[in-house]
C-alpha positions in Angstrom: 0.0 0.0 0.0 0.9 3.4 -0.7 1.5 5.8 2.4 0.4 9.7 2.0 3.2 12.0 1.3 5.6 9.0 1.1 7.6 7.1 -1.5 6.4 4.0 0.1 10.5 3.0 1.5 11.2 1.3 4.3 12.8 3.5 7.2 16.1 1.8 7.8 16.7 0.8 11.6 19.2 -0.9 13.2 20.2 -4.8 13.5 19.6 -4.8 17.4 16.6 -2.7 17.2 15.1 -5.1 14.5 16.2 -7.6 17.3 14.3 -6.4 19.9 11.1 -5.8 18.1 11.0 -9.6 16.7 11.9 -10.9 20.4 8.4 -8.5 21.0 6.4 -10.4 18.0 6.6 -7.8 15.8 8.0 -9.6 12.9 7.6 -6.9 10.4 10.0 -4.6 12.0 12.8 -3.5 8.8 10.3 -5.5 6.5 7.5 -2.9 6.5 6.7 1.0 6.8 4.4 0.4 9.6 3.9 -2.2 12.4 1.4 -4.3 10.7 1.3 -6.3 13.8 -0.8 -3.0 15.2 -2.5 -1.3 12.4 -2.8 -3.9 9.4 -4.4 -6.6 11.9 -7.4 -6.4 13.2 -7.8 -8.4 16.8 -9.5 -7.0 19.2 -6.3 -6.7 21.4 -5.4 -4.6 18.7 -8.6 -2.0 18.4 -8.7 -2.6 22.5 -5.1 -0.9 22.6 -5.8 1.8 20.0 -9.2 3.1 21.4 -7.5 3.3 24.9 -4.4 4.8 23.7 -7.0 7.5 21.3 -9.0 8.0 24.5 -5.9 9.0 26.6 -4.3 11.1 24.3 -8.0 13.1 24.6 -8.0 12.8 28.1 -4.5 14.3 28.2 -5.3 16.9 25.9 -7.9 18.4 27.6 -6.0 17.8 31.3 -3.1 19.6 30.6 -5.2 22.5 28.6 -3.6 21.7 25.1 -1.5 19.4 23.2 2.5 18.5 23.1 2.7 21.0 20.2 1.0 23.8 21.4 2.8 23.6 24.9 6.2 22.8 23.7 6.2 25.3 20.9 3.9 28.1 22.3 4.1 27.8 25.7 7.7 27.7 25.9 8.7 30.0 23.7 6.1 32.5 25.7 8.0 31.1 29.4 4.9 29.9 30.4 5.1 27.8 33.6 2.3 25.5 33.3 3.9 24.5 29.9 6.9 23.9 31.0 5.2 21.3 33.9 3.4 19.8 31.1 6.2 19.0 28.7 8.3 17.7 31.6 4.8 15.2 32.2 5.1 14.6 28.5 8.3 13.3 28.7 8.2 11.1 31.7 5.0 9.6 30.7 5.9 8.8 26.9 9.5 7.1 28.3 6.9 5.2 31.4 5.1 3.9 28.6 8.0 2.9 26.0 10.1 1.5 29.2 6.8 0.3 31.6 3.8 -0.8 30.1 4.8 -1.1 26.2 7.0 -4.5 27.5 3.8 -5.7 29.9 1.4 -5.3 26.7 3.9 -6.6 24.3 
């Protein structure tokens, strides 16, 4: 399949991260453009893990008034405070879920 704005290559990654991602099950890693372990199969592990991950990113969104962008780009470069507590919660949650709960789901 053809990818929007893309000329449909493969991104090149590395031998041990290839590695890692087939000791996960994701056999495609290096051999597709996308996971299609995730979002070419439809299980319902798979819609399950999407429709909570869409419904957190919403939640998120409205909790911290706005999104990584706006308080990254905007918020920062205006020295807003509450931005600057937000991206730090950005961060550690996105490296609590790559190093936490990615491995438990996975």
């Amino acid at each position: 399949s053809i990818h929007f704005l893309s000329d449909n290559q493969i991104p090149e990654i590395s031998e041990a991260t290839i590695a890692k991602l087939n000791a996960m099950g994701f056999e495609s890693a290096g051999k597709a453009y996308s996971p299609t372990e995730i979002f070419e199969t439809m299980s319902v592990k798979n819609i399950a893990l999407l429709f909570v991950g869409g419904l957190l990113i919403g939640f998120g969104t409205r909790y911290a008034g706005g999104c990584t962008s706006g308080h990254a780009i905007s918020g920062l470069s205006d020295l807003q405070l509450p931005s600057l507590i937000a991206v730090i919660g950005f961060f550690i949650g996105g490296l609590l879920m790559v190093h936490v709960l990615f491995p438990l789901i996975f």
